[in-house]
C-alpha positions, 0 to 999 in steps of 0.5 A: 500500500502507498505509504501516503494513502496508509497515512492518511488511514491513519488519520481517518481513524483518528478522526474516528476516535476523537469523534467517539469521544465523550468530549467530542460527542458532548461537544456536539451535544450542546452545539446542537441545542446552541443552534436551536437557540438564534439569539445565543447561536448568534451571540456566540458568532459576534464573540468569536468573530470580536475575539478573533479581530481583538487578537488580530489587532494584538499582533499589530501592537493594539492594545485596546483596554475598552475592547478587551474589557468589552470581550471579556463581559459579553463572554461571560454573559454567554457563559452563563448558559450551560450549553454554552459553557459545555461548548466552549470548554469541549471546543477548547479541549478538541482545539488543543487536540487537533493541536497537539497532533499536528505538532507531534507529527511535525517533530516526529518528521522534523517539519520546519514549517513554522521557520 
């Protein structure tokens, strides 16, 4: 067998196993009554979205106290709501996850993509 078509086997099955998961299957659990639920669906939307354009403008030396402080309140306003709490923490355990896959083979194949 191709040594790239096995590879990628490979990772099909671990897909497999992170989606057997219980972190994985609560994930989906909650993000499923997320999205019944418009108001907290898009709520969690415009936080990301600020979240992400907050960090954006940290990396260009921005610094914006009001805007962070802003983040951080409406965060924990959605956090308040169970489905959400269990979303972003399972999110956050999947992320680092994924994460910490792609570096292990990285290293393991002493890839310098990140030079």
């Amino acid at each position: 067998m191709d040594i790239l078509k096995e590879t990628t086997m490979l990772a099909d099955e671990i897909a497999e196993k992170i989606n057997e998961s219980q972190v994985y299957k609560d994930y989906k659990r909650a993000l499923e009554r997320i999205e019944k639920d418009s108001e907290l669906m898009e709520k969690i939307r415009q936080i990301k979205q600020k979240h992400l354009e907050f960090a954006e403008e940290r990396k260009r030396g921005i610094n914006d106290f009001n805007k962070e402080k802003y983040i951080s309140q409406e965060l924990y306003k959605i956090m308040l709501n169970e489905d959400a709490r269990t979303f972003f923490k399972n999110e956050e355990k999947l992320v680092k996850l994924v994460t910490d896959i792609y570096f292990i083979v990285s290293e393991k194949c002493s890839l310098n993509i990140f030079i």
